[in-house]
N, C-alpha and C positions, 0 to 999 in steps of 0.2 A: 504494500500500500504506500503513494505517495502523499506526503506532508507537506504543506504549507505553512511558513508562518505569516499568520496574523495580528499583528498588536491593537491594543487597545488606542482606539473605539472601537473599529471596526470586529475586536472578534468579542463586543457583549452582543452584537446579534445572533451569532451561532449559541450563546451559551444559555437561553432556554429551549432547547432542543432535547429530547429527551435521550439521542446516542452522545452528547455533549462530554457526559462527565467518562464515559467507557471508552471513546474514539478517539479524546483528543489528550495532548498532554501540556502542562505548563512549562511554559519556555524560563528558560534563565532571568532572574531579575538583573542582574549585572549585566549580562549580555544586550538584553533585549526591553530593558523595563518592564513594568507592571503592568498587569494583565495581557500579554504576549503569551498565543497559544499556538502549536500547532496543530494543526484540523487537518484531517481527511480533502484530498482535493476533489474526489468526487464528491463528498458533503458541500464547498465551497461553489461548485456547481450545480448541483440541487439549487441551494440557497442561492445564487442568482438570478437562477431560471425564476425560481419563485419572486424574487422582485424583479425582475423585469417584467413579466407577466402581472402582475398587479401595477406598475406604473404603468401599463398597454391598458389596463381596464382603468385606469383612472383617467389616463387625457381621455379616451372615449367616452366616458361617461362628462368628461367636462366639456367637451366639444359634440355632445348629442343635443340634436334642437328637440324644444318639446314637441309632441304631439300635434299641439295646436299652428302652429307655421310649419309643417309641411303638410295640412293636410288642405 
C-alpha cells in the first residue's frame, strides 16, 4: 500500500472516517509538525472524488433556474 503525507489542515478531513484510526499513521512531530498523517492514497482519492462530486452538485444546484423562468 502506498502513503501519503498529509499535514495539518488538510488531513483533519480524513480523520473522521471510520478506517482513519487503523489505515493511517502519525507522522513525526519534528519532522513534519502536528497533526501530519500518512493516509492510504487510495483513501486520498476516495476523498477527492467525494469532494469534487459534491462541489459538481453545488454550483449546479447554485446555477439551476427555478421552475418558474423556464417554464
Amino acid at each position: 500500500m502506498l502513503y501519503q503525507l498529509v499535514q495539518w489542515p488538510d488531513s483533519q478531513v480524513f480523520m473522521d472516517a471510520e478506517w482513519f484510526d487503523k489505515e493511517c499513521s502519525l507522522a513525526d512531530f519534528d519532522k513534519f509538525g502536528s497533526s501530519a498523517y500518512f493516509i492510504p492514497v487510495d483513501r486520498i482519492r476516495d476523498q477527492e472524488d467525494i469532494e469534487l462530486y459534491n462541489e459538481i452538485q453545488k454550483n449546479k444546484q447554485d446555477t439551476d433556474l427555478p421552475n418558474w423562468l423556464t417554464t
